[in-house]
C-alpha positions as CSV (number, residue, x, y, z in Angstrom):
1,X,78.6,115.1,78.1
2,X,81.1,116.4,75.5
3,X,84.6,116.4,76.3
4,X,88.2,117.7,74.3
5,X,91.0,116.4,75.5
6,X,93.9,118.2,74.6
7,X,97.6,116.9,74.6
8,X,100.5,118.7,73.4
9,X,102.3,116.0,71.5
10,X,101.0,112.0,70.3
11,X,105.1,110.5,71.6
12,X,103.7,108.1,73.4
13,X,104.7,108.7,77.2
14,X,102.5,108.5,80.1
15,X,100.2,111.5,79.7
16,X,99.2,109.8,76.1
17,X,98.8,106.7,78.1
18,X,96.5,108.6,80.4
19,X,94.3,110.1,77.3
20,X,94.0,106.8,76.2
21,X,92.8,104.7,79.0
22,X,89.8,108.0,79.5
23,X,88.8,108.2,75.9
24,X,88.9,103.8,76.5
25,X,86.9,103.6,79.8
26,X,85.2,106.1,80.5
27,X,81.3,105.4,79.8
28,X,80.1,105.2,76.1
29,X,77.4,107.6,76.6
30,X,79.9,110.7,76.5
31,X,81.6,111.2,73.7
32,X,85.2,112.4,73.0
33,X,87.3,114.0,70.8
34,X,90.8,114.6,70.9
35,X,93.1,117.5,69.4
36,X,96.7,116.8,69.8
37,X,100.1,119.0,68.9
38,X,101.0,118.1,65.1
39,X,104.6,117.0,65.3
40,X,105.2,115.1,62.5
41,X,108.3,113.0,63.9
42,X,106.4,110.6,66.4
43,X,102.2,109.9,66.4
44,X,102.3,107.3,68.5
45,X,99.0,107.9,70.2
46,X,97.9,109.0,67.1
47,X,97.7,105.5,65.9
48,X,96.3,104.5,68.4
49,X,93.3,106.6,67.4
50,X,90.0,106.8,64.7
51,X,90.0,110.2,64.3
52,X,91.6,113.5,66.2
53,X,92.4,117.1,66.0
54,X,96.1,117.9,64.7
55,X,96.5,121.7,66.4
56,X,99.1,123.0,64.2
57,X,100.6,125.7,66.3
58,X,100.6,124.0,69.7
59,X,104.5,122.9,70.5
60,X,106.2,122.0,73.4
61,X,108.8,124.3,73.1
62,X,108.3,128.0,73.8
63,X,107.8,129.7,71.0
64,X,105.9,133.0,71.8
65,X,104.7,133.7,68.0
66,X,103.6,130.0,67.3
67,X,102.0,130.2,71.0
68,X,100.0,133.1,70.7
69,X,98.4,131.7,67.1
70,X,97.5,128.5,69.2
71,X,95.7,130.0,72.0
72,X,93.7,131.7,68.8
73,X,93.4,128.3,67.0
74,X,91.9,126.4,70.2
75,X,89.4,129.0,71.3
76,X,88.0,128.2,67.5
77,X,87.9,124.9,68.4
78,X,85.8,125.6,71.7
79,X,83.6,127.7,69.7
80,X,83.5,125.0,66.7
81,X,82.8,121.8,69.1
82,X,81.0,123.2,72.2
83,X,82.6,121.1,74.7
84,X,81.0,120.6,78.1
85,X,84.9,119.6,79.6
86,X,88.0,120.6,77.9
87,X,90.7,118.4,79.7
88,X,93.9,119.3,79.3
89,X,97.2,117.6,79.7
90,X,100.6,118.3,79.8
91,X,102.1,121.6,80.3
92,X,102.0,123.7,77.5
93,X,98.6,122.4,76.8
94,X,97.8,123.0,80.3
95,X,98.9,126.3,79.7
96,X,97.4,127.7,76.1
97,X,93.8,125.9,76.9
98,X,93.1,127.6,79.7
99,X,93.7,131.1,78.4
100,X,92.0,129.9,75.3
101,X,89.0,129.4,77.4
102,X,89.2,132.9,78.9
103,X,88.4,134.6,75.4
104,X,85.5,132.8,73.9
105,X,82.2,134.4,75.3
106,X,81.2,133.4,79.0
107,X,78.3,132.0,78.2
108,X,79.9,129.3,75.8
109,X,82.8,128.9,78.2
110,X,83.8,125.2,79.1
111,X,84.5,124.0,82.3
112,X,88.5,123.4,82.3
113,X,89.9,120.6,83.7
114,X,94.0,120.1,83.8
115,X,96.4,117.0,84.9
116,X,99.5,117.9,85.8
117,X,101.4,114.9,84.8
118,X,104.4,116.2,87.2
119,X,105.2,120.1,87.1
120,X,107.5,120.7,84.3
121,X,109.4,123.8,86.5
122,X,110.7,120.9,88.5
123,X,113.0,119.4,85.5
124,X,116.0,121.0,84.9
125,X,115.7,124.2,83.4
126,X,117.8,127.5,83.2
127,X,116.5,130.0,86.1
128,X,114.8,132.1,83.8
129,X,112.7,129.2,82.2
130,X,111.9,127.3,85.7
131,X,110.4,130.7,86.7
132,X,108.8,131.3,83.7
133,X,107.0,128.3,83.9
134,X,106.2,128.6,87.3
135,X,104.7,132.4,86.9
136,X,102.2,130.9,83.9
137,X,101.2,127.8,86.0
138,X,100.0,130.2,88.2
139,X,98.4,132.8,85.9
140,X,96.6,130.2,84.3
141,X,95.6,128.0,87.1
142,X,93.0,131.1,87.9
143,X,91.4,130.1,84.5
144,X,90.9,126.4,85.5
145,X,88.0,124.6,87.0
146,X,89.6,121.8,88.6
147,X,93.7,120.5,88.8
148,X,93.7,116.8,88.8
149,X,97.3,115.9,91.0
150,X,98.6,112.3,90.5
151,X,100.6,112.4,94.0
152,X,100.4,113.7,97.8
153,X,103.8,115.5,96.2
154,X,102.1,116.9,93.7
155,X,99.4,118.6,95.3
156,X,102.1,119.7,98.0
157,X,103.6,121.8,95.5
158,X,100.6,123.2,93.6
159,X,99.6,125.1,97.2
160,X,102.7,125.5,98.1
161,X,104.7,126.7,95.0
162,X,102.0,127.9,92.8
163,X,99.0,128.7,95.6
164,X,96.4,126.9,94.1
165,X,93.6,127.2,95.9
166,X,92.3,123.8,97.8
167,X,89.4,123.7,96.5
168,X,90.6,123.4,92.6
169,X,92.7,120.7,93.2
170,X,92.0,117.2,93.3
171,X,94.4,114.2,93.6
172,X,93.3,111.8,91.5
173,X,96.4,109.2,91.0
174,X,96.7,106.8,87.7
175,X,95.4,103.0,88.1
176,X,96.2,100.1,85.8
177,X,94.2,97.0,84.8
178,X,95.4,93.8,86.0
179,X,98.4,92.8,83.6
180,X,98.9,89.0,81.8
181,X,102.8,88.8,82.5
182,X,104.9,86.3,80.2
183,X,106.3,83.6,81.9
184,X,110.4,84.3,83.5
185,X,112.2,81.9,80.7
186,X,109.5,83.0,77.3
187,X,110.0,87.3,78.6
188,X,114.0,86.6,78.5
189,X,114.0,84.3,75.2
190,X,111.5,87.7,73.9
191,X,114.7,89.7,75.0
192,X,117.3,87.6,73.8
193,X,118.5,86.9,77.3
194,X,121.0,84.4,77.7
195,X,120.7,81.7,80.5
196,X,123.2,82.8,83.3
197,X,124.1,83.0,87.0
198,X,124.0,86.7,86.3
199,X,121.3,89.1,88.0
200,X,119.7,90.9,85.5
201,X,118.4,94.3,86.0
202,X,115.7,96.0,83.5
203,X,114.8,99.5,82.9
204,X,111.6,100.3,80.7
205,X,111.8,104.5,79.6
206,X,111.7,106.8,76.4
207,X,114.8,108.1,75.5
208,X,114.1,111.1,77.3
209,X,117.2,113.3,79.5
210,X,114.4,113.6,82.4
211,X,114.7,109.6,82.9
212,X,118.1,109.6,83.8
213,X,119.3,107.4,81.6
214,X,122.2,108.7,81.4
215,X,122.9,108.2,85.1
216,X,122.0,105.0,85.2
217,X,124.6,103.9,82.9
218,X,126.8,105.9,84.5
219,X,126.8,104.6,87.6
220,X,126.4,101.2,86.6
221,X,130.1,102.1,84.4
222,X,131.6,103.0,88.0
223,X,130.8,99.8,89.3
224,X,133.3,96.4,88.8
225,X,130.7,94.7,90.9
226,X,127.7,95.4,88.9
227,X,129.7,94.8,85.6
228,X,131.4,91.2,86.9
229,X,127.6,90.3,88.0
230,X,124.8,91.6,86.3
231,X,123.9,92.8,82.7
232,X,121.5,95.9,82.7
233,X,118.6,95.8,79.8
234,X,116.9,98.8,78.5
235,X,113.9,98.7,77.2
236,X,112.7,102.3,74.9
237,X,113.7,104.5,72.2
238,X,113.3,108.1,72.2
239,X,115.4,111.6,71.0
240,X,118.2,110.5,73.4
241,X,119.0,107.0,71.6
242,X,121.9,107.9,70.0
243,X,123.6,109.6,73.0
244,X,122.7,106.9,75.3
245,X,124.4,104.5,72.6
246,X,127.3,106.4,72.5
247,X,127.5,106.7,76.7
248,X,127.2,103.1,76.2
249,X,130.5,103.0,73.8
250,X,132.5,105.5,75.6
251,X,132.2,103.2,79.0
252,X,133.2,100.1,76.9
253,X,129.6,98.8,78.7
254,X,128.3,97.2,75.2
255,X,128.8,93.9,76.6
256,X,126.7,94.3,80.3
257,X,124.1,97.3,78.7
258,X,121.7,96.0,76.2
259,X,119.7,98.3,74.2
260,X,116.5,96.2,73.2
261,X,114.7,99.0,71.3
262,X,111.0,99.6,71.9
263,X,108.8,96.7,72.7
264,X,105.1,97.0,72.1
265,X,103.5,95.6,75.4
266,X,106.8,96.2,77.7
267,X,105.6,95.5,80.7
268,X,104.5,92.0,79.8
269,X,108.1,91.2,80.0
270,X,109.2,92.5,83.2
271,X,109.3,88.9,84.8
272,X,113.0,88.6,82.6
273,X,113.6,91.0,85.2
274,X,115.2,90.7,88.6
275,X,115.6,93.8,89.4
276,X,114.0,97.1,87.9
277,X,115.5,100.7,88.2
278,X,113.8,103.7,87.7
279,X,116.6,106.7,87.5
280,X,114.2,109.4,86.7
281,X,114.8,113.0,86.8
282,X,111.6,114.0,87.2
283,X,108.4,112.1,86.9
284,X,104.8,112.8,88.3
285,X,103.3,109.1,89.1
286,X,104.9,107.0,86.5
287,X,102.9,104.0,85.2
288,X,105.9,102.2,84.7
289,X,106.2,101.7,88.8
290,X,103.0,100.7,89.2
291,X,103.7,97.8,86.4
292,X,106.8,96.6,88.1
293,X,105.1,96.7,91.4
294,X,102.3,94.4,89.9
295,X,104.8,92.4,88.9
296,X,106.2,92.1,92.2
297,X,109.8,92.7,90.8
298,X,111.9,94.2,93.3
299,X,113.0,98.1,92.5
300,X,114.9,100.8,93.1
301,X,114.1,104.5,92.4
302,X,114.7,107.8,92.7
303,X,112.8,110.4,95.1
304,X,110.8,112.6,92.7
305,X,107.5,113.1,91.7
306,X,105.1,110.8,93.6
307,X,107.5,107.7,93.6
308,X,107.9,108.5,97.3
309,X,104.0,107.6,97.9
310,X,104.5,104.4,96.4
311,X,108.2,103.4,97.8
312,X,109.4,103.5,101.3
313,X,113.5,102.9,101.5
314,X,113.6,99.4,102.5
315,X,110.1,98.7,103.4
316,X,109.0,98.6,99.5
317,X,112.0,99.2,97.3
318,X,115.1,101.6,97.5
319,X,114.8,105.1,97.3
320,X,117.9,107.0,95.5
321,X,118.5,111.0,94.8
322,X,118.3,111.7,91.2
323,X,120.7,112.8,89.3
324,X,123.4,111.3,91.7
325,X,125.5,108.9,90.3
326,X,127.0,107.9,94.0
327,X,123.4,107.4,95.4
328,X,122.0,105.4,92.7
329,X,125.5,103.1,92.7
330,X,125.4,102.4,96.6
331,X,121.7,101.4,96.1
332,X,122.2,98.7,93.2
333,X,125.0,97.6,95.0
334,X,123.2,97.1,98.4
335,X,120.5,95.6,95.9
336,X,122.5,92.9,94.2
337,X,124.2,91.6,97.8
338,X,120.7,91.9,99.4
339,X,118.0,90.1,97.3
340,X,116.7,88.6,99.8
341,X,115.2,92.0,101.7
342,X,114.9,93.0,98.0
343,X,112.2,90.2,97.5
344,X,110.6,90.7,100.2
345,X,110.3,95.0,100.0
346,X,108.5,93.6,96.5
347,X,105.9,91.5,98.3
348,X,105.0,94.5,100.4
349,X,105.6,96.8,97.5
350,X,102.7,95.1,95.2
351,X,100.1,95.5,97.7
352,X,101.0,98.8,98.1
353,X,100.2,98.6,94.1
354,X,97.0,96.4,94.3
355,X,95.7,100.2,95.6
356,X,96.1,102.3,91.9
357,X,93.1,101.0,90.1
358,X,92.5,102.0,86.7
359,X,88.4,101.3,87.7
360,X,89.0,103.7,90.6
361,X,90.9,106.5,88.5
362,X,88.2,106.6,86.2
363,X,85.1,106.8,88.4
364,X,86.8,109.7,90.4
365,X,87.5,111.2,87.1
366,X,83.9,110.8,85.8
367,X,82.5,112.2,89.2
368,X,84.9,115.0,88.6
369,X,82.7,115.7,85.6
370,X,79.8,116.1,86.8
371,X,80.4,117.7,89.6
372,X,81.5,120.5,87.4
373,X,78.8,120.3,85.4
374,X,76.0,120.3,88.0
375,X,77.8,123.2,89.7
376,X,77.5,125.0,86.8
377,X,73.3,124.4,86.3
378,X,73.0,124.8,89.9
């Protein structure tokens, strides 16, 4: 079996994340290759990789002239590789391959297969974008095989916002491999963390707007309590860096928010931790919660994507609203003067975690395949 993946851009994030752990695990006899969006400012997954496919004209950002050229410059690469699966991930990507697919000849068609790594309509967008997005979701869902969901959310909205048809989709949420977590005193000494009576609360995100970052600090600015005892650590980089820093400055917080860069291996360190916070936007299934949940580090986050599958409010964690600078205040609040419910919402929460199995994710992914496949001979 041959297989493309397709991604629009190498920042690493958790759709790169996802490529990876498919190209790492799923069984040798099939072989990959991978084309990814050239942007020259971050490669992370590039690195990560022998060889790939830099698409020169495939860009997040709408760009109808550069758009149209990479619908052209991927059917040539159907046509060029003769894939048996073309899976494609993230939005644009999503997008572009799929009407790719519908001009090369029928009979050298690939079967398309698309993850929605949380619908990108559901960030926030001007009106006319949201739409737009939603009306090419739809148009080019009818030239897709199979939509691989990552929540019960997720596959609520592809019926009932886009009308997918049942039978296309299939929910298919992320796993993760068992994780060797440093030790509480050597993950704080790798964060410079001072010994202190303060609770210390750790968020691990790109510098991104849709992880709310900026909330986050925020709300923890609004809060004497939070500031006399805790210190909030983030953990990331990202396009938003700089703003973030300056958020920081503006709410004279440099002293209680840390900024500790990226950290290769982050969630290794998420015993420094005693509380986690994930302020979110919007997210599909985010890998980070399934790492904190591992972890069995109590957390708080926001009801998007297919968080809500994972965390019920105070049976496995708090649930917040994003974007909501009250909400996600009351529930660190109610978290620092409850951490003894908050300890035990983590004990249920990580066997609520022990169920997202990276072994599992990529078996249903691989039967996926060949379902496709045999449908197609049959």
């Amino acid at each position: 079996m041959k297989i493309l993946h397709i991604i629009t851009q190498g920042t690493w994030g958790g759709a790169q994340r996802y490529v990876e752990d498919l190209i790492t695990h799923i069984p040798h006899q099939h072989s990959h290759t991978i084309a990814i969006g050239a942007h020259k400012e971050t490669q992370d997954l590039q690195s990560h990789l022998s060889s790939y496919i830099s698409l020169t004209h495939l860009k997040r950002n709408i760009s109808p002239i550069h758009d149209i050229i990479a619908i052209k410059e991927l059917a040539n690469i159907y046509k060029k590789i003769h894939p048996d699966i073309v899976h494609l991930n993230s939005s644009k990507a999503g997008i572009l391959g799929s009407l790719a697919a519908h001009i090369i000849p029928k009979k050298h068609r690939p079967k398309i297969v698309y993850t929605a790594h949380g619908w990108v309509f559901n960030e926030t967008l001007p009106p006319w974008k949201k739409n737009l997005y939603i009306l090419a979701e739809k148009y080019s869902a009818t030239y897709k095989d199979a939509i691989i969901t990552l929540s019960p959310q997720d596959t609520h909205t592809a019926k009932t916002v886009l009308h997918i048809p049942s039978k296309k989709i299939y929910q298919i949420p992320l796993g993760i491999e068992n994780i060797i977590f440093l030790p509480k005193k050597e993950a704080q000494q790798n964060l410079a963390i001072m010994p202190s009576k303060k609770i210390i609360i750790g968020c691990i995100a790109n510098h991104y707007k849709t992880k709310g970052l900026n909330t986050l600090i925020e709300s923890y600015a609004t809060s004497t309590n939070l500031q006399k005892n805790t210190q909030l650590y983030l953990i990331g980089d990202g396009p938003e860096q700089q703003t973030i820093n300056a958020l920081i400055k503006k709410n004279k917080q440099e002293k209680n928010i840390i900024l500790c860069g990226k950290k290769t291996h982050a969630a290794q360190l998420l015993k420094a931790f005693d509380l986690c916070v994930i302020p979110s936007h919007k997210e599909g299934l985010p890998y980070a919660l399934l790492e904190i949940l591992q972890a069995k580090i109590p957390v708080i986050a926001t009801k998007v994507g297919g968080i809500p599958s994972l965390i019920t409010h105070k049976k496995t964690g708090l649930l917040c609203e994003p974007q909501n600078n009250t909400s996600l205040k009351t529930a660190l609040e109610w978290a620092i003067t409850h951490t003894q419910d908050m300890t035990q919402y983590a004990k249920h929460a990580q066997q609520v975690g022990m169920q997202y199995s990276l072994t599992t994710m990529i078996k249903k992914t691989t039967t996926l395949y060949k379902k496709l496949l045999n449908n197609n001979h049959s």
